[in-house]
C-alpha positions in Angstrom: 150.9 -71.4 -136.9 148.0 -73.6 -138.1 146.4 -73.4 -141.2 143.1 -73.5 -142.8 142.2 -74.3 -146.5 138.9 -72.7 -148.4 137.6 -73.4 -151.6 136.2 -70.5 -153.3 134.7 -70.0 -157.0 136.7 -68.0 -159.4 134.3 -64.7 -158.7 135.0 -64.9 -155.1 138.5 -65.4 -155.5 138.7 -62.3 -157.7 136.8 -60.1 -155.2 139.2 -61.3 -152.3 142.4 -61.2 -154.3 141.1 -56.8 -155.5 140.3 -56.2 -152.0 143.5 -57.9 -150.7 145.0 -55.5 -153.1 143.2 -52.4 -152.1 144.1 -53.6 -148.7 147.7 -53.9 -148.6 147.4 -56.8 -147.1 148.8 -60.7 -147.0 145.8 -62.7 -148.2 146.1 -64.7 -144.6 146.4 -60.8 -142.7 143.3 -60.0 -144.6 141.5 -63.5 -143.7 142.5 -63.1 -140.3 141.0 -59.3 -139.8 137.7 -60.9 -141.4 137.6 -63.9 -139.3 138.8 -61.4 -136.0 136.0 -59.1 -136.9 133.0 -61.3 -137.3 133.9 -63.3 -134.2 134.7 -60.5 -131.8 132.5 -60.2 -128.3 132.6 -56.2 -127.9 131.5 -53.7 -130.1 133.7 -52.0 -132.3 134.8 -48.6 -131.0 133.2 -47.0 -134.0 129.8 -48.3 -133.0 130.1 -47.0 -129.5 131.2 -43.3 -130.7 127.8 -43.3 -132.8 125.9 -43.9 -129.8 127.5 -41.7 -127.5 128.4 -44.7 -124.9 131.4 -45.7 -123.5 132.8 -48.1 -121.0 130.4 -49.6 -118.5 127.0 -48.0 -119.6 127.1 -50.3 -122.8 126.9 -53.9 -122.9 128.7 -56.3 -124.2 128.4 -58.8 -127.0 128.0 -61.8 -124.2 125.5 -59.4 -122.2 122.9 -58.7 -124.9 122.9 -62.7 -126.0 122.3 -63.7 -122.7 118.2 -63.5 -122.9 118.4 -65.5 -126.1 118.4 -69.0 -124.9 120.5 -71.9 -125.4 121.2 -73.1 -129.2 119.7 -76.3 -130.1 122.0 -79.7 -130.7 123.5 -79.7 -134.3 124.5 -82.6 -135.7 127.7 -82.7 -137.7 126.9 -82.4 -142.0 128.1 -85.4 -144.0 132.2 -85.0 -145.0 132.4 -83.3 -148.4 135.4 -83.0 -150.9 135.9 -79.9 -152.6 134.0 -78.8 -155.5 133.7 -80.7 -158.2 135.7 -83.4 -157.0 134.7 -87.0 -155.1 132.3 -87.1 -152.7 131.7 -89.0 -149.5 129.3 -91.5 -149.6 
């Protein structure tokens, strides 16, 4: 299973380690329902019982972002070390 590393400050970290409690949760569980949430492409089921839609009458994620346009080139930020530590030149 691959992994990822963060570096948080000491607040953060004690926001995420009483909502990982509150949650019942594995830190990585509760990471990975964050991460699953903000990068899903359909609305939650939630969202769709406000509005009174279901199924086919309501678009999709993909569907509404098709009118925006294409993104513009990025270019990649300079390599960083974590906080407080060495940095790349």
């Amino acid at each position: 299973m691959p992994q990822v590393t963060i570096y948080l400050d000491e607040e953060t970290e004690k926001r995420m380690d009483k909502a990982v409690r509150e949650s019942g949760l594995s830190r990585s569980r509760w990471v990975g329902g964050l991460i699953r949430e903000r990068t899903r492409t359909e609305w939650p089921e939630s969202f769709k019982r406000l509005l009174g839609a279901s199924g086919e009458d309501f678009p999709n994620l993909e569907e509404i972002r098709e009118g925006l346009g294409e993104d513009v080139p990025r270019t990649a930020a300079p390599a960083r070390g974590p906080p407080g530590g060495p940095r790349a030149p």
